[in-house]
N, C-alpha and C positions, 0 to 999 in steps of 0.2 A: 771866596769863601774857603774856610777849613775844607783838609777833607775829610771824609766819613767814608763809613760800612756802608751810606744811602746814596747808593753813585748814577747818578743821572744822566749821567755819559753810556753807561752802561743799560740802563735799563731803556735806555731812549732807542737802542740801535734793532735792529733789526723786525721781526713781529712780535716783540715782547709788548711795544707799547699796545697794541691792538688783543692781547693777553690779557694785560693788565687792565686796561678801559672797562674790558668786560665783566671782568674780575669787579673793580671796582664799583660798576654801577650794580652788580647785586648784591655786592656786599649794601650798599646804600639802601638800596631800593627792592629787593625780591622779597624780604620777612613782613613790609606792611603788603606788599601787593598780594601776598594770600593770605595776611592774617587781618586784616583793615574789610568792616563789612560796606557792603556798597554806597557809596557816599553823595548824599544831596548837595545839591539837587542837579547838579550841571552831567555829572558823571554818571548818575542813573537813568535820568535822560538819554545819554546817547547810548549808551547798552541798549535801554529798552526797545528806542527805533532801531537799531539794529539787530536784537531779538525779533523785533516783529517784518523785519527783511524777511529774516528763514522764515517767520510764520504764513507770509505771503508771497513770496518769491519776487517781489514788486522790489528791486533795488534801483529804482530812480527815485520814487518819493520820499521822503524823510518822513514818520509821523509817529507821535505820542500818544499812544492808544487811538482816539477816533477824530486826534487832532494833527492835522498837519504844521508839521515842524519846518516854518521855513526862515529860518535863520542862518544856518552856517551850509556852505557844499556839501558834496558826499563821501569825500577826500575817507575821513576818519571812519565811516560808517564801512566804504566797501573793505582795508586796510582790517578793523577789525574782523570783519564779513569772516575777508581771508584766511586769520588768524584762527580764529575759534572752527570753523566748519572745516581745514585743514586737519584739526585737532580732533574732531568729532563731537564736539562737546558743544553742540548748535540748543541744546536741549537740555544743559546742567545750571544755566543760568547762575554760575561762580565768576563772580567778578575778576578772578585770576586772567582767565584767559583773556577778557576783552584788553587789560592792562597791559598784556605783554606786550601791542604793539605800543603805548607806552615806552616803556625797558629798552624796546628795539631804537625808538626814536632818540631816547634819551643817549645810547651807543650809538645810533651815527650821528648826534651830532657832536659829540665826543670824536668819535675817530675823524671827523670832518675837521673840525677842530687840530685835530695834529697835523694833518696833510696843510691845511691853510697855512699853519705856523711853520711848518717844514717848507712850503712854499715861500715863506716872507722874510725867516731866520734861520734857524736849523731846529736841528733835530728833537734838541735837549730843551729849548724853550717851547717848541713846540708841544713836548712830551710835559711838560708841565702847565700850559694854558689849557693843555686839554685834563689833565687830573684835577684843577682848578674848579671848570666846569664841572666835570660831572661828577665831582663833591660839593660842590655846593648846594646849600640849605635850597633853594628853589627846583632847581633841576633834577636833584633827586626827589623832591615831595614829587613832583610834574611828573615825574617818571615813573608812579605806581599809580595815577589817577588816570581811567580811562577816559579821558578828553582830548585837544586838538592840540594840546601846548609844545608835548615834547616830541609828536611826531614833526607837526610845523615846526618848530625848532632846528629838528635834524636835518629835514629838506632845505629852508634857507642857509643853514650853515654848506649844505651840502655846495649849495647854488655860488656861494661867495669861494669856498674852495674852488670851482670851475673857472668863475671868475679871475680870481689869481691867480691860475695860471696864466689866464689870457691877455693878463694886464703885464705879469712879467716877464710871460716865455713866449710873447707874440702870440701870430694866429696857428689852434688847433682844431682840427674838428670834431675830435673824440671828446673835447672840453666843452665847446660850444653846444655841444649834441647834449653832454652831461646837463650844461648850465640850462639849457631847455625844458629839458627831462624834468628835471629835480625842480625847477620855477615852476613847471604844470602839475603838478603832485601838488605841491605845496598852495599854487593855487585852488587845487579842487579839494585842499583842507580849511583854508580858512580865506579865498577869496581875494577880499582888498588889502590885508595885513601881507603876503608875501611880496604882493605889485606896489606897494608904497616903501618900506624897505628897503626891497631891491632894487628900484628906479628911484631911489630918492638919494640912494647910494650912488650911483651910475650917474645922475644929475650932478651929484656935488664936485666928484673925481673929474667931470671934464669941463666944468667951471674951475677948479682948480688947477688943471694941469691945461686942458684944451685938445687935448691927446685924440685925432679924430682915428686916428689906426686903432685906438682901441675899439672904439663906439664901432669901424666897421668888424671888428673881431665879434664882435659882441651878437649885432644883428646880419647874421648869415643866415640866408632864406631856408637854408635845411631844418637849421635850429630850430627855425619860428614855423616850420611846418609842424616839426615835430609835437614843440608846442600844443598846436593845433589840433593835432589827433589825439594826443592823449586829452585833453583838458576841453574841447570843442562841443564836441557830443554828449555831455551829460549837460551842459547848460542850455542847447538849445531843445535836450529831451524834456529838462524842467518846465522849461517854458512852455510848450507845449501841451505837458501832464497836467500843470495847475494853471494852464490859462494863462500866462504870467505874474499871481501872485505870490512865486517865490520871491521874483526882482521886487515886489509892490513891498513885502513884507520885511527880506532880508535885507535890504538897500536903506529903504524908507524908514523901516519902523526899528529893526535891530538896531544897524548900525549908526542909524540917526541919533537914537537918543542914548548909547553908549556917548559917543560922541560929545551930544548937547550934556549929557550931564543925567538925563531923565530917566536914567536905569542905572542898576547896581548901586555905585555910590555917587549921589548927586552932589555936583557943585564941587569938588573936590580943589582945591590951592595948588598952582602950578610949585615944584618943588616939592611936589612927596614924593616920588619917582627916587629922587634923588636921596632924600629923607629916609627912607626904608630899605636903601640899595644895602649899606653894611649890614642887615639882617639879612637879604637875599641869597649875599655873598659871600655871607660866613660861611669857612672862617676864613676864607681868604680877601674879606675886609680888610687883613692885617697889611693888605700890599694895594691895597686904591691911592694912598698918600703918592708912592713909587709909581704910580701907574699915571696919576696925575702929572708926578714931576717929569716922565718920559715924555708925557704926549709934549709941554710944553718947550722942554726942551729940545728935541729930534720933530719941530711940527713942521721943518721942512722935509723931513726924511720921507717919501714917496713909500715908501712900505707904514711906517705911520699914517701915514695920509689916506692910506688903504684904511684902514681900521678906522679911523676915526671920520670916514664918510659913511661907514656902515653905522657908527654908533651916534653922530650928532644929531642929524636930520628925525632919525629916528624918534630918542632920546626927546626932542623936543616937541614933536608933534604929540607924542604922547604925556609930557609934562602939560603941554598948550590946552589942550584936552579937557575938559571940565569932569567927564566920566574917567574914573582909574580904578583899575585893580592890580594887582601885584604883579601879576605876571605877563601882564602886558608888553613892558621890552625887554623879557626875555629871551625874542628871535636875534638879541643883538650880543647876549651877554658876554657870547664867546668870543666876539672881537675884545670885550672890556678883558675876558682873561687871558688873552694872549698879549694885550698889551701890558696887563699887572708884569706875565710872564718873564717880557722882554726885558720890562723894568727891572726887575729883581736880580737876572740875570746879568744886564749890564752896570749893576751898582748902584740903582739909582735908591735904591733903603738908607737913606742917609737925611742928615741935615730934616727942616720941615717936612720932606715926607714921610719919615722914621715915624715922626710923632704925632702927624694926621693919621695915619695908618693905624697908630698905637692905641690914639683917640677912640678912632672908629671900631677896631676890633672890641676895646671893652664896652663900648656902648651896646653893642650887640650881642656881647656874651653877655653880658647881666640877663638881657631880656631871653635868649636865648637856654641859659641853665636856669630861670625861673621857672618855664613852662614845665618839668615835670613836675614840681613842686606844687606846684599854682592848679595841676591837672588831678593830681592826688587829693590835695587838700579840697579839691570845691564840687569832684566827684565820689571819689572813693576813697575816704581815709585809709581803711586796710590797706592802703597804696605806697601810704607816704613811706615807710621805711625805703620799698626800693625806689621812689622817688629820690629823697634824699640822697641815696647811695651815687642814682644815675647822673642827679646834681652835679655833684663832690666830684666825680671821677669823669665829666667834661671839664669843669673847672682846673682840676689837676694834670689833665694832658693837653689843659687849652695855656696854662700858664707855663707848662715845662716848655711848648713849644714857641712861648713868646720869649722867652730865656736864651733859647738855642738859635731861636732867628737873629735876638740882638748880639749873641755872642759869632754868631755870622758860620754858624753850623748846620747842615741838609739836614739833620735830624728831626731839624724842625716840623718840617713838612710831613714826617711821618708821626707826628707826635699830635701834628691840628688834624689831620688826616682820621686818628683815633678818635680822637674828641666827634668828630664829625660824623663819624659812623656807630658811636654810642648813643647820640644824638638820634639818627635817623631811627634808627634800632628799638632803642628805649621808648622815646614816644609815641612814633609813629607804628612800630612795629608791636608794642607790645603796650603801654598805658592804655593809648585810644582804642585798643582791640579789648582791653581786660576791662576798660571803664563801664559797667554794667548800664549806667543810665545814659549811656550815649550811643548806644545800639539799638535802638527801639525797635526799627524793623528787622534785626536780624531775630530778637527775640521775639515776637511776632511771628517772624515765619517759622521759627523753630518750633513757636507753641502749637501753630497749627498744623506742624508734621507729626509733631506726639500723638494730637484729638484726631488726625486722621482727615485733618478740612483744610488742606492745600487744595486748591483744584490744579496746579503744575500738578500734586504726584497723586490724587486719590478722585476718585470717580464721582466729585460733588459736585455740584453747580456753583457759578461765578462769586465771587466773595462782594456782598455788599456792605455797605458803611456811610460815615461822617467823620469832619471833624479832623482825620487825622487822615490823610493821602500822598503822603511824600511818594517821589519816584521810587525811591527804592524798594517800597512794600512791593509798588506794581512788577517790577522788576524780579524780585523774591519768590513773586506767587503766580500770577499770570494776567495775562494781556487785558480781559475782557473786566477785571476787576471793576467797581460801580462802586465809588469812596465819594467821589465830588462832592454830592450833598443827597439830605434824604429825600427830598423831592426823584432826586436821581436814581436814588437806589430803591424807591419805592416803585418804580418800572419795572424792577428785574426782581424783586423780591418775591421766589417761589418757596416752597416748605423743603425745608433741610439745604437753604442756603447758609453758608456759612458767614458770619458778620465781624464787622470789627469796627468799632464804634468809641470816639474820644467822648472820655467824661462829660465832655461842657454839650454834648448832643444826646447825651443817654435818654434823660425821659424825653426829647422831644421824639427819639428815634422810635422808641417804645413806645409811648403814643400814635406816632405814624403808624407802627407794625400792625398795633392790635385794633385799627381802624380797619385794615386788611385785613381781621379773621387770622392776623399770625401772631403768635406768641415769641420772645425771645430767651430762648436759656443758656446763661454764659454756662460754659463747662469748665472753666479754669478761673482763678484768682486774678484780677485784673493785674494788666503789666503797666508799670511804672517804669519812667525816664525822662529825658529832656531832649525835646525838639528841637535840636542843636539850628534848625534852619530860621525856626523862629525865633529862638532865647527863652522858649515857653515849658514849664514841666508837663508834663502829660501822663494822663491813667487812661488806659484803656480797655472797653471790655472785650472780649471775643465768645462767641457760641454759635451755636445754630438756630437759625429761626425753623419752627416747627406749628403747624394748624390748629389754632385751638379746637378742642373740640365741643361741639351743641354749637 
């Protein structure tokens, strides 16, 4: 390639890249992670059971108000724990903090990522699979949402860094100890996703190669003790605590019917994994063509062969899969961007992959510079101009940078780099925060810190309701909240409870009250928005219920 002012030689050496990573994942990712109000339903969820850790000190059971949550480990739960109560802020219930360890995961599996690649290549490729990463459209969204994704992410990138060394530099034991470590974390984050991964990896490399000196590198009993201690004793405390319907529920019933198809999204067509990957991976969609023609080329090269037993196995089980959501192989992406890396670096942007790449990058930018447009126009028109604007000015440093790649100039990279941070920035950071009807719960709980009927911060009793109960109200306001239904909140409904109540339950709610001898009076204008969880518009009333009198 030409050279340029953008020297990657330079900025690869020393602790800059681990500067820069960090640097870059907030530029990506810190303006939604405080300006984005807490987001259903997956994300509010785990805040809450982790709010209600501190409210109880009980940090082995998982639970959602007066429901036990047994679906995923406690990986992510103690990790936040950490984080916010480190901070002091065990009692401000702002999504910021749960997020950080987000941010954090999203940056080591970035710096994991460079060490891997500097392990397999050098320096310069490595410094770019890892900027790859953690600008890319998935891992930076992952990275400001308090859920499991981008801290598991971090840890198995971490585990396969371990791993490479042990594959190339023989046996160590400070690796081994690592590769343990960070495999038990990552288990006590999400379970069976780091143990299929990582063993399906390890399966394929020595069907592959046959290599029994690795496999004993691998399982050295110190390792697997280690293992053991960290990751042992919260599984057999579960068991325990819930009689064993954690394994009945998490095993059986979560993972079961993700699996079969019977949650999230049913029945899903093997190859949409594949299908939705250049959205994932914009904008560095522009080098999958390259990355493809690498693997096929060099697929005897035993450093390729590293990478592509982490990503195939994978990759397929989760295409085979009937249940899919987007970010499901995620834990693998950074193999796929180290190998774009390699590609780019060794020439391979040429011939059919040039114009696969080429293919793919515009398919994903169309859909990708629609969304502020498409986000303006169908919430808030007063939007569209800086819509528009945000449009235009990814498009214009998405195509400078597609100019400067084919004329075979670094520029490039700093030019899709912009586009991809205006991107984050704009939408995420600033439309979904400004879009008035897609906050419902923020505006909710705002309403009821003006009226004074928060029970988080003013001396009421528990908020009852219908109708409308997303985690995040619960999360906003406090633990004991009574939303489910009126049958429910007709238990707890004493005078001068505060309520909140969706349109489509008003009079029946108000008929329940004043069956009780209570009356309801909203004190504000009801809030209007869209239940972005459902697809559905919603009005909601809020007031206090108060005792008729005679």
């Amino acid at each position: 390639m030409a050279n340029s002012n953008f020297d990657l030689e330079y900025l690869s050496q020393g602790k800059k890249p681990f500067i820069i990573l960090a640097f870059l994942i907030l530029l990506m990712s810190l303006i939604p992670a405080i300006s984005l109000q807490p987001l259903d339903r997956d994300e509010s969820r785990f805040m809450q059971a982790t709010t209600q850790m501190f409210e109880t000190s009980d940090y082995i059971r998982i639970n959602f108000q007066d429901e036990a949550r047994n679906k995923k480990p406690v990986g992510i739960h103690w990790l936040q724990a950490a984080v916010v109560k480190s901070l002091g802020q065990e009692n401000a219930h702002n999504p910021f903090y749960f997020r950080i360890v987000s941010l954090l995961g999203a940056y080591l599996a970035a710096i994991s990522t460079f060490l891997l690649g500097k392990t397999l290549f050098d320096r310069k490729t490595a410094f770019l699979g890892a900027v790859f990463l953690s600008t890319s459209l998935l891992l930076a969204t992952e990275a400001h949402i308090a859920k499991t994704d981008a801290a598991l992410t971090g840890f198995i990138a971490l585990s396969f860094f371990a791993l490479g060394k042990l594959r190339f530099e023989g046996k160590n034991l400070f690796y081994n100890l690592l590769f343990w470590g960070a495999f038990a974390i990552a288990f006590l984050i999400k379970g069976p996703v780091p143990l299929m991964v990582i063993f399906l990896a390890i399966l394929l490399l020595y069907v592959w190669e046959r290599n029994f000196d690795f496999i004993k590198n691998i399982f050295d009993i110190r390792g697997i003790l280690l293992f053991l201690i960290i990751a042992l004793p919260w599984y057999i405390l579960i068991a325990i605590k819930t009689h064993g319907q954690f394994y009945v529920e998490a095993l059986g019933k979560d993972l079961g019917e993700k699996v079969s198809g019977k949650q999230e999204n049913p029945s899903m067509p093997p190859g949409l994994h594949t299908l939705i990957s250049p959205i994932l991976f914009w904008p560095w969609s522009l080098f999958m063509g390259a990355g493809l023609y690498a693997a096929i080329k060099e697929f005897k090269n035993e450093k390729i062969k590293f990478l592509l037993a982490i990503i195939i196995p994978t990759w397929l089980v989760f295409e085979i899969s009937t249940g899919k959501l987007a970010h499901y192989t995620m834990p693998v992406h950074f193999a796929i961007m180290l190998l774009m890396a390699h590609a780019i670096s060794n020439g391979y942007f040429k011939n059919w992959a040039k114009w696969l790449g080429l293919g793919l990058f515009v398919f994903a930018l169309i859909l990708v510079s629609a969304i502020p447009i498409y986000l303006a126009n169908t919430y808030q028109k007063p939007l569209l101009p800086f819509a528009y604007i945000s449009s235009a000015t990814i498009l214009i440093f998405s195509f400078f940078g597609l100019f400067a790649q084919f004329k075979g100039r670094k520029i490039a990279y700093l030019a899709l780099l912009v586009a991809a941070i205006i991107f984050s920035n704009d939408v995420k950071g600033v439309l979904l925060s400004w879009v008035h009807d897609l906050n419902v719960s923020r505006n909710i709980a705002s309403r009821l810190d003006t009226l004074g009927l928060n029970p988080r911060k003013f001396d009421v009793p528990n908020i009852v309701g219908a109708g409308y109960q997303e985690p995040s109200l619960i999360f906003l306001t406090r633990s004991d909240d009574r939303l489910a239904s009126i049958d429910n909140a007709a238990k707890y409904a004493i005078d001068g409870a505060p309520f909140v109540v969706e349109d489509k339950e008003w009079k029946a709610f108000n008929e329940k009250m004043n069956s009780m001898g209570l009356i309801t009076i909203e004190k504000t204008a009801p809030i209007t928005g869209i239940n972005y969880s459902k697809g559905k518009k919603v009005i909601i009333h809020i007031g206090v219920l108060t005792k008729a009198i005679g």
